[in-house]
BALOBA-1460 file (C-alpha; in Angstrom, 3 decimals):
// residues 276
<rec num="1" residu="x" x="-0.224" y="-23.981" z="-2.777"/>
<rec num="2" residu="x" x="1.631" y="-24.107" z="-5.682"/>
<rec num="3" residu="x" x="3.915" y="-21.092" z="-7.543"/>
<rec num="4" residu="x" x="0.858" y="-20.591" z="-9.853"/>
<rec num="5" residu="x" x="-1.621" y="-20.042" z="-7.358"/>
<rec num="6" residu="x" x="0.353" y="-17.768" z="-5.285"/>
<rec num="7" residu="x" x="0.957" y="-15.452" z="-7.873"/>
<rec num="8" residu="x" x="-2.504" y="-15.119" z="-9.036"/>
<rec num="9" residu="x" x="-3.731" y="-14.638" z="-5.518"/>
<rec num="10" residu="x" x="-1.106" y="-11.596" z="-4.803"/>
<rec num="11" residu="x" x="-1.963" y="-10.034" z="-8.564"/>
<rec num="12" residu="x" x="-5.697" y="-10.146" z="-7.384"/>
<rec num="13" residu="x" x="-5.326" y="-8.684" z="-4.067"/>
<rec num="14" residu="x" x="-2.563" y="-5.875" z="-5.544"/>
<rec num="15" residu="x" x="-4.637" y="-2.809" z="-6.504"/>
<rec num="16" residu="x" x="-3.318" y="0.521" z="-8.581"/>
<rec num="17" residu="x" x="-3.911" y="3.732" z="-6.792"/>
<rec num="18" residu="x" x="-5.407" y="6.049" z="-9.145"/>
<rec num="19" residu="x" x="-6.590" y="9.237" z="-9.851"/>
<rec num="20" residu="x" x="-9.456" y="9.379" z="-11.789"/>
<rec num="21" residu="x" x="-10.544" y="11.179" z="-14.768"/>
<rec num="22" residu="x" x="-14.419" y="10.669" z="-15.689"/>
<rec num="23" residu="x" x="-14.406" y="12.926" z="-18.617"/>
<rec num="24" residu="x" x="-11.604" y="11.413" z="-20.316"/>
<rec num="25" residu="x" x="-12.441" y="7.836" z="-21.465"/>
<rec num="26" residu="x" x="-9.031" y="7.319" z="-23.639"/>
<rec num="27" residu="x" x="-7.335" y="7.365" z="-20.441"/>
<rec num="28" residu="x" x="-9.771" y="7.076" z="-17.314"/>
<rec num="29" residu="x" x="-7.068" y="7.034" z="-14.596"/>
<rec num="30" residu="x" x="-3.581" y="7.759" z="-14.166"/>
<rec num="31" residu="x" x="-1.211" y="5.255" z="-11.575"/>
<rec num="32" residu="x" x="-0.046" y="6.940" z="-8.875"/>
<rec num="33" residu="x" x="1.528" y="3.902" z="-6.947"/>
<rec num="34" residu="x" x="0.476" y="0.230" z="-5.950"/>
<rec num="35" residu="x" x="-1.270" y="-0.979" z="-2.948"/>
<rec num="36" residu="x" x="-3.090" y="-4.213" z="-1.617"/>
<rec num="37" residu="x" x="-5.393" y="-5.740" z="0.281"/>
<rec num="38" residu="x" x="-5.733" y="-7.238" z="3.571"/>
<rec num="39" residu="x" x="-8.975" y="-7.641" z="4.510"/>
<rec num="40" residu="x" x="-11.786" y="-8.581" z="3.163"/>
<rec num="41" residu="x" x="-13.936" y="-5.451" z="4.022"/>
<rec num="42" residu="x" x="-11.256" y="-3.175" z="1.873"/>
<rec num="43" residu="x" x="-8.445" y="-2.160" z="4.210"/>
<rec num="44" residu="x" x="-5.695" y="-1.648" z="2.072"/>
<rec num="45" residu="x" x="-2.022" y="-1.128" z="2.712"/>
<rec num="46" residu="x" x="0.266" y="1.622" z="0.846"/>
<rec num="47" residu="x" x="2.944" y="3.690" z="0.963"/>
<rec num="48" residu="x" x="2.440" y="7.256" z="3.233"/>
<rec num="49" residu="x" x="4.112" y="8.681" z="0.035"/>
<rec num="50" residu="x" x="1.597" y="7.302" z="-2.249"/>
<rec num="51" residu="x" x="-1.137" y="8.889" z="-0.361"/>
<rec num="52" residu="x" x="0.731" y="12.069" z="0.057"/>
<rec num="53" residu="x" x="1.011" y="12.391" z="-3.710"/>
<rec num="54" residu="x" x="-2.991" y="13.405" z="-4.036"/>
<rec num="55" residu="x" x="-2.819" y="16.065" z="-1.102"/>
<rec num="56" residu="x" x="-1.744" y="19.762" z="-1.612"/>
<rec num="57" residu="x" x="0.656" y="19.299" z="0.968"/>
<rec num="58" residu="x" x="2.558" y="15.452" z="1.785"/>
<rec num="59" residu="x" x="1.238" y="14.393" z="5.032"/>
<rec num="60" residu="x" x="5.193" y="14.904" z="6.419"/>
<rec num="61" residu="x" x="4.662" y="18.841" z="5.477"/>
<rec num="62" residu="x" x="1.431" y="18.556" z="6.820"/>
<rec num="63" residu="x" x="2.910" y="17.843" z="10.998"/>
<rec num="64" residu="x" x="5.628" y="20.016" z="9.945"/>
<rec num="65" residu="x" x="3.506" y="23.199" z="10.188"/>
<rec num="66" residu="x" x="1.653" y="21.641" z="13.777"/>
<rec num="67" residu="x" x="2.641" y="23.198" z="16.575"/>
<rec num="68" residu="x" x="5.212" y="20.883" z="18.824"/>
<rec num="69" residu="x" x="3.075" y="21.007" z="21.784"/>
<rec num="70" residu="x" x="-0.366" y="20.031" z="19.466"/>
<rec num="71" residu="x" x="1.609" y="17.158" z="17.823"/>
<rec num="72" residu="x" x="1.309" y="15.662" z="21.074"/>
<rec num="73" residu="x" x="-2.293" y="15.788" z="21.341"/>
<rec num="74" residu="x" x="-4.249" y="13.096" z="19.726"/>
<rec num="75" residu="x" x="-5.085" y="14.402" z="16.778"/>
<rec num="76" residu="x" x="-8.793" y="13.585" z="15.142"/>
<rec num="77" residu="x" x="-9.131" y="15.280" z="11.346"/>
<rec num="78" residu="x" x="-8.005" y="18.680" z="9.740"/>
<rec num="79" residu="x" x="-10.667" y="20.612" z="8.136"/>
<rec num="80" residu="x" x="-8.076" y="22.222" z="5.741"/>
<rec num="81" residu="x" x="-6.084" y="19.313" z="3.975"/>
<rec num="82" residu="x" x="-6.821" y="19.758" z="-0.074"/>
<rec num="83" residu="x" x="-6.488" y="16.918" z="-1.793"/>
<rec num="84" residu="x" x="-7.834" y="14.932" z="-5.211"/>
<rec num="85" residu="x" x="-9.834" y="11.766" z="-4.275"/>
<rec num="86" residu="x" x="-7.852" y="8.413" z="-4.247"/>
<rec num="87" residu="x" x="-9.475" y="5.422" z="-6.153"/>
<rec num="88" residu="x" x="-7.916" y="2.547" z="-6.000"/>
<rec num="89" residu="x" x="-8.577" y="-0.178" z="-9.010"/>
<rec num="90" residu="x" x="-8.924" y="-3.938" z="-8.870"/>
<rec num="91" residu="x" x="-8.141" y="-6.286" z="-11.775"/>
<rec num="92" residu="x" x="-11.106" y="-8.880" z="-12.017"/>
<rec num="93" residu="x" x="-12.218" y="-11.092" z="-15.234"/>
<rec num="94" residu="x" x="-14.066" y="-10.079" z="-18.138"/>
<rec num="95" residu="x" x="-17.335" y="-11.435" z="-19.503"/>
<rec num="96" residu="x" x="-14.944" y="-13.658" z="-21.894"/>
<rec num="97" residu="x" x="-11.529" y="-15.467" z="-21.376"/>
<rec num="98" residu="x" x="-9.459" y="-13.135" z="-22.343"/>
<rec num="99" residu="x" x="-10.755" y="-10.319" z="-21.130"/>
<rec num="100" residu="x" x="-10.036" y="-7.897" z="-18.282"/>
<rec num="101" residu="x" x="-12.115" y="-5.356" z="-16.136"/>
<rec num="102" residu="x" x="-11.029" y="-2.446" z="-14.318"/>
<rec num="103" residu="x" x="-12.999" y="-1.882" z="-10.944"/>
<rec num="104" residu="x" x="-12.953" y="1.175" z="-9.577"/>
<rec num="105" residu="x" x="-13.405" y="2.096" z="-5.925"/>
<rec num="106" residu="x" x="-13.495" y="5.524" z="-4.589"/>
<rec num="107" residu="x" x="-11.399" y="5.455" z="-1.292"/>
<rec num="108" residu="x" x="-13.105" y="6.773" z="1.744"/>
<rec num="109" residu="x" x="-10.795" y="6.720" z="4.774"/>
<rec num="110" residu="x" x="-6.888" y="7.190" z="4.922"/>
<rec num="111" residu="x" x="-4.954" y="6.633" z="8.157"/>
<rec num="112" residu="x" x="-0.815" y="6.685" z="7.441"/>
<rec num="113" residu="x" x="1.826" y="6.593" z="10.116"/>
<rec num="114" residu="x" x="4.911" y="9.236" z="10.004"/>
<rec num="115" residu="x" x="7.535" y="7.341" z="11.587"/>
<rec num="116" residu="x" x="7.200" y="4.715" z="8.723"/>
<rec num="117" residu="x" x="6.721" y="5.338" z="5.039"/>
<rec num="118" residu="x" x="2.963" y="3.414" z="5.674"/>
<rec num="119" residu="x" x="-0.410" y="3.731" z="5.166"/>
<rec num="120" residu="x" x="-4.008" y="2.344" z="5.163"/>
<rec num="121" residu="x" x="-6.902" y="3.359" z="2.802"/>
<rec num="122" residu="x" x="-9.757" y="1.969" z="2.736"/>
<rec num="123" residu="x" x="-13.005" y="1.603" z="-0.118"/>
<rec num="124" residu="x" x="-16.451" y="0.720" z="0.593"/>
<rec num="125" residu="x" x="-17.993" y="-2.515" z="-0.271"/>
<rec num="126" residu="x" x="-18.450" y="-3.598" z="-3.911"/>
<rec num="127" residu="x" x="-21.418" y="-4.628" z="-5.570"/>
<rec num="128" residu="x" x="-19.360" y="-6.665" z="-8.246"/>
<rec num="129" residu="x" x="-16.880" y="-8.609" z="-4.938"/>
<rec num="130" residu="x" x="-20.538" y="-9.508" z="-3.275"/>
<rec num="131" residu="x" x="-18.041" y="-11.954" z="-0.996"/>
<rec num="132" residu="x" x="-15.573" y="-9.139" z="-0.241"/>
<rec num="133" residu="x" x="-12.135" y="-7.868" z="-1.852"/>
<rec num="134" residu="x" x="-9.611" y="-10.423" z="-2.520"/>
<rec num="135" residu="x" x="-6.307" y="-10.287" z="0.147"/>
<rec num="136" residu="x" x="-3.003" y="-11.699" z="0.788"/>
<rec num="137" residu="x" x="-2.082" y="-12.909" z="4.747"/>
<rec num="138" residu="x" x="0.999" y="-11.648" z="6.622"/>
<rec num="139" residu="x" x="4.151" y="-13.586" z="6.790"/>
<rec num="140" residu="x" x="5.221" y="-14.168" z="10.306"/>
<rec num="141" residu="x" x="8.450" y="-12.355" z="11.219"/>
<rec num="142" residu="x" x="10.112" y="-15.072" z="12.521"/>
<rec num="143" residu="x" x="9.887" y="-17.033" z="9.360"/>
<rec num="144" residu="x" x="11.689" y="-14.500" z="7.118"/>
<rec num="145" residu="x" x="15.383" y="-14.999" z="6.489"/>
<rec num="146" residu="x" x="17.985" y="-12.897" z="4.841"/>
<rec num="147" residu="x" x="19.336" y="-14.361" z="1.435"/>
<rec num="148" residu="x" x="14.991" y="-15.776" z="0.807"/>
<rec num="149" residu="x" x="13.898" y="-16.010" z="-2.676"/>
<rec num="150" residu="x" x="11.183" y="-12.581" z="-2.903"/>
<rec num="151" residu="x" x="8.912" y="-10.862" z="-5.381"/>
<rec num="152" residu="x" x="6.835" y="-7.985" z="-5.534"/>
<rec num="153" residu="x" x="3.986" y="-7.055" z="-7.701"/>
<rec num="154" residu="x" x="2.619" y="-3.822" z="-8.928"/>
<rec num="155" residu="x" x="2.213" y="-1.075" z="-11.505"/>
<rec num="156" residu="x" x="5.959" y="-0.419" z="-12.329"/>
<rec num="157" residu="x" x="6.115" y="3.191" z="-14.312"/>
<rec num="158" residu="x" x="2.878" y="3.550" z="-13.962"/>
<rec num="159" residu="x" x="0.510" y="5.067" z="-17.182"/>
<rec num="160" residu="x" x="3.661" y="4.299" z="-19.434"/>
<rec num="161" residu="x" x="3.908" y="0.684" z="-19.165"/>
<rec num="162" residu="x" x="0.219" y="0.608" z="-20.515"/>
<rec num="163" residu="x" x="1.435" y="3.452" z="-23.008"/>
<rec num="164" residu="x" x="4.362" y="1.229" z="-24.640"/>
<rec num="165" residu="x" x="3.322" y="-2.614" z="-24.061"/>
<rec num="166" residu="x" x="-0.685" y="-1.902" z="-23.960"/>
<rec num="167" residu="x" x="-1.119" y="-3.880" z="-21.117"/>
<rec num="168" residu="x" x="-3.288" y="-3.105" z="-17.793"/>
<rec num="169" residu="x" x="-2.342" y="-5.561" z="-15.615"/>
<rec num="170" residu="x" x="0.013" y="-5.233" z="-12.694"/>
<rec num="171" residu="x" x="3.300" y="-7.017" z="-12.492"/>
<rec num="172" residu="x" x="5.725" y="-8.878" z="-11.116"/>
<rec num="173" residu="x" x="9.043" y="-8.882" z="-10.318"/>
<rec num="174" residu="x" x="11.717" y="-11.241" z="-8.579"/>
<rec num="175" residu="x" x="14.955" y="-11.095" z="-6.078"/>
<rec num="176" residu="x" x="15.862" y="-12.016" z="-2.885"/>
<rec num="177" residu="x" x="16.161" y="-10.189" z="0.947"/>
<rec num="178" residu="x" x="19.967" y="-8.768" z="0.940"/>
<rec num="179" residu="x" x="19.810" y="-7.525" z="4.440"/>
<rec num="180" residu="x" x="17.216" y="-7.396" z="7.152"/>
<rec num="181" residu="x" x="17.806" y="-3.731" z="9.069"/>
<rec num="182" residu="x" x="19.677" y="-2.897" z="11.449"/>
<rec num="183" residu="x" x="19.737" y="-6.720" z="12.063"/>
<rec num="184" residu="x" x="18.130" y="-9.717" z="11.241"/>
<rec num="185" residu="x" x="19.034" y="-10.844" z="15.103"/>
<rec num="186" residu="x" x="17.087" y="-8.131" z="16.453"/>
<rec num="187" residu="x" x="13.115" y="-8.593" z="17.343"/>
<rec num="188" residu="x" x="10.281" y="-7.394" z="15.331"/>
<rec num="189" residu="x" x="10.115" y="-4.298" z="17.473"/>
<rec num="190" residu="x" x="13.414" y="-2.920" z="16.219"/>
<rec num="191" residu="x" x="12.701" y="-3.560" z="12.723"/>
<rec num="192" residu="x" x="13.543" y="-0.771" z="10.327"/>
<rec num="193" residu="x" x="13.456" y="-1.759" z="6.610"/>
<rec num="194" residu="x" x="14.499" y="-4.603" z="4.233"/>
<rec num="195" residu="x" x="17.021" y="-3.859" z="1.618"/>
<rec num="196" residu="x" x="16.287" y="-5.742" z="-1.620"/>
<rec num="197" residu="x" x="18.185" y="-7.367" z="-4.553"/>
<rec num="198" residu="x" x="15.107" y="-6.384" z="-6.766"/>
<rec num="199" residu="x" x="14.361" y="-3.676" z="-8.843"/>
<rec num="200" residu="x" x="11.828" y="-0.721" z="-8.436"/>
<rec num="201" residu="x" x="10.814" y="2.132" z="-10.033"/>
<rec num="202" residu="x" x="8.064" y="4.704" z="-9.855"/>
<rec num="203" residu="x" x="3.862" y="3.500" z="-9.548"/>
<rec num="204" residu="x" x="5.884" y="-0.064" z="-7.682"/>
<rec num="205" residu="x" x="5.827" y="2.492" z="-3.968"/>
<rec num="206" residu="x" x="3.154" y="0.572" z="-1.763"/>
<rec num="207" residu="x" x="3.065" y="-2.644" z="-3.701"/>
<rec num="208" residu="x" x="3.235" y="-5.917" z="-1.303"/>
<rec num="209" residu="x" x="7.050" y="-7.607" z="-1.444"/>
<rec num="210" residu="x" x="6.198" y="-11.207" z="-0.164"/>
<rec num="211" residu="x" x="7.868" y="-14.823" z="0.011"/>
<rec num="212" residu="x" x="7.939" y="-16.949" z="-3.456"/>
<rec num="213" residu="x" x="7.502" y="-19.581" z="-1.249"/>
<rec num="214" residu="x" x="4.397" y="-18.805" z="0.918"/>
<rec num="215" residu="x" x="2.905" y="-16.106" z="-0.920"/>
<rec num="216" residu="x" x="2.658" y="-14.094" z="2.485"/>
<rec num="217" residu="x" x="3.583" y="-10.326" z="2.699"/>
<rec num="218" residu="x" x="6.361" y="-9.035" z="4.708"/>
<rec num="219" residu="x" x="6.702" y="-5.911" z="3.072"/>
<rec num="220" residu="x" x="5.750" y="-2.692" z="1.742"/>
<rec num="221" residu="x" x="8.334" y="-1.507" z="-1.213"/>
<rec num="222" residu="x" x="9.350" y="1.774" z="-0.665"/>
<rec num="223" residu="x" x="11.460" y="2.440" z="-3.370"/>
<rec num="224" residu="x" x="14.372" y="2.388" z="-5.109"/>
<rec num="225" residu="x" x="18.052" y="3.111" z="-3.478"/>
<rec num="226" residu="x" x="19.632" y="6.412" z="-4.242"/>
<rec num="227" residu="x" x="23.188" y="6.996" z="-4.851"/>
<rec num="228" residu="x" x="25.163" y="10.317" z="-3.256"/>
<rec num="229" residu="x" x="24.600" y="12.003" z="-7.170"/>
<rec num="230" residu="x" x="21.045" y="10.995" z="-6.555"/>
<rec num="231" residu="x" x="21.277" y="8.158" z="-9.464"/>
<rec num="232" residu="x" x="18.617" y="5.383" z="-8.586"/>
<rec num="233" residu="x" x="20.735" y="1.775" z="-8.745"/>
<rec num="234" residu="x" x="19.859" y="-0.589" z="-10.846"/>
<rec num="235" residu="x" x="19.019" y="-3.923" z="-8.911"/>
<rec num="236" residu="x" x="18.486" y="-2.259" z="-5.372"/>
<rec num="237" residu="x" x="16.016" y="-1.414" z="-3.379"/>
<rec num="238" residu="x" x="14.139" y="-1.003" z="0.185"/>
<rec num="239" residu="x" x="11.011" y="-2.120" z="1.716"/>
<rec num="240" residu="x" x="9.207" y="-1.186" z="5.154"/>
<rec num="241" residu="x" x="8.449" y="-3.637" z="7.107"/>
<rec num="242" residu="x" x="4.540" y="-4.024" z="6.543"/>
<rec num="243" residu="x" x="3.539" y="-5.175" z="10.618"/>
<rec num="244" residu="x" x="3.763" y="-1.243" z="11.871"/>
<rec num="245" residu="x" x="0.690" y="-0.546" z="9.979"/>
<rec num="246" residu="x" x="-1.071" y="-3.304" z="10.906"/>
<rec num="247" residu="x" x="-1.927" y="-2.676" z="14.551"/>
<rec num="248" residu="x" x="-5.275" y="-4.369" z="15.389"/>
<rec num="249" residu="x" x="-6.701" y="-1.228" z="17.201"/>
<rec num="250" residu="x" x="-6.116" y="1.195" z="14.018"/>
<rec num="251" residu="x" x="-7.447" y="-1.532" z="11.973"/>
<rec num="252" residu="x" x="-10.678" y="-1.604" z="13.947"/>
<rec num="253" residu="x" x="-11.188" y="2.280" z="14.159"/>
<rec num="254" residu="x" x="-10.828" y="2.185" z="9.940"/>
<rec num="255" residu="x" x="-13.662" y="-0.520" z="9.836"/>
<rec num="256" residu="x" x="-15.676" y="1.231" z="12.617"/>
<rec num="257" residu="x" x="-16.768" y="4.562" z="10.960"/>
<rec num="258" residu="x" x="-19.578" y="5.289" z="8.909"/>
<rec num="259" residu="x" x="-18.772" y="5.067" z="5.313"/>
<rec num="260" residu="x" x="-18.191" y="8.547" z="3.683"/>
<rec num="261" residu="x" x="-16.948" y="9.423" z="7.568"/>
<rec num="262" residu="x" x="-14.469" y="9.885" z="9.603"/>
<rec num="263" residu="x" x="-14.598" y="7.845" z="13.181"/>
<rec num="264" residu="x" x="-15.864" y="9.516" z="15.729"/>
<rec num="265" residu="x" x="-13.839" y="11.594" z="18.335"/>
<rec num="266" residu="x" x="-14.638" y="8.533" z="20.828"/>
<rec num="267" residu="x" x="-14.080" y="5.816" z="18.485"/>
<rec num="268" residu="x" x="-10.749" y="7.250" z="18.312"/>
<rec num="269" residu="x" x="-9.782" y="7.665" z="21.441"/>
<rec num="270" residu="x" x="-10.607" y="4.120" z="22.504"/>
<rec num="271" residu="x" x="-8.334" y="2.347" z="19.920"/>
<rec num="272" residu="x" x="-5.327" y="4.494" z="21.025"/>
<rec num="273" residu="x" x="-6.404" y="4.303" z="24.940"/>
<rec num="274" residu="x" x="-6.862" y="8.244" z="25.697"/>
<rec num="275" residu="x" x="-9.383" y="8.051" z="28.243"/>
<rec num="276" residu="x" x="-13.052" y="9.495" z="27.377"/>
């Protein structure tokens, strides 16, 4: 596969998360963060910060107000979280060359972790991706090396990019692993993060960080790296590792319910083995 393939595959699989405004057709979204796509029926990865940014309270707030003994518990769905509808958007061609359309899927299901800055969200089917969403495959852990040549792609700065340069489409941006953490000796299991030589800034959070080479995700970028003053560094940032949120069962349970539903109490408590 060559460089120009890979790109364009990861730019069609990376999708804005929006929020959308129907009445206003100047401006019919506005970026919240970047996500994408890794499978077919429209499971799509993101940043548990991302998602937290459309609720009343972030999710983290959220368990903090759960009673210590209840945390325990396997929890189902609240009744009580407010929050503004995610859509996410994909980028697919216009009707002529060198056009560009906007498609807009209301997000139906969020699942996010709390012991990693992670997430899942998934839209229904599409009339307009009759063959399902586009998506990008997983790099195998043992493959990835610190000092490899890395990019990530997504909606850097969100609305203002579009503001300034009047483009819509994501993009990319270039650097290399600087340290695998805590080691890069260590197994998968033990994984923390991925520091970056790479450079992030707001509506990047969830976007995929994957190999030049393969064009396979590793990563979920998390952000830029803060300084004791709280001054964001220029040229640094961090990634979570992306396999946490990829656990087969969760993805199964996501794919499971009814569209428009959550899974059912059972459903549940077969993919995380509490018995029925």
């Amino acid at each position: 596969m060559g460089a120009n393939e890979i790109f364009a595959r990861v730019r069609n699989a990376t999708v804005g998360l929006v929020l959308f405004h129907p009445n206003n057709k100047q401006n019919p979204y506005t970026i919240v963060g970047s996500g994408f796509c890794v499978d077919s029926t429209g499971i799509i990865v993101t940043c548990q910060h991302v998602v937290s940014a459309f609720m009343e309270k972030p999710i983290p707030n959220q368990m903090a107000e759960i009673d210590p003994q209840n945390r325990k518990r396997t929890l189902t769905h609240t009744n009580d979280v407010k929050l503004q509808i995610p859509h996410v958007v994909f980028l697919i061609p216009g009707d002529l060359p060198h056009q560009i359309k906007a498609l807009l899927c209301r997000v139906d299901q969020v699942f996010a972790r709390t012991d990693y800055d992670l997430a899942l969200v998934r839209t229904p089917p599409h009339t307009a991706m009759p063959n399902g969403y586009p998506t990008l495959d997983i790099e195998s852990y043992e493959d990835i090396s610190e000092g490899d040549e890395i990019a990530t792609c997504g909606y850097p700065l969100g609305n203002f990019l579009f503001e300034q340069m009047g483009t819509i489409t994501s993009s990319f941006t270039r650097g290399s692993i600087s340290s695998i953490v805590p080691s890069a000796s260590l197994p998968k299991e033990l994984l923390k993060l991925f520091q970056l030589n790479l450079t992030a800034t707001y509506g990047n959070s969830g976007g995929p960080v994957f190999s030049v080479r393969t064009g396979k995700v590793f990563g979920v970028l998390q952000g830029g790296i803060v300084d004791q003053k709280g001054n964001i560094l220029q040229g640094m940032s961090k990634a979570e590792p992306v396999y946490p949120i990829l656990n087969p069962n969760d993805l199964a349970l996501m794919k499971s319910a009814p569209y428009g539903q959550p899974p059912s109490d059972d459903a549940i408590k077969k993919a995380w083995g509490v018995p029925t």
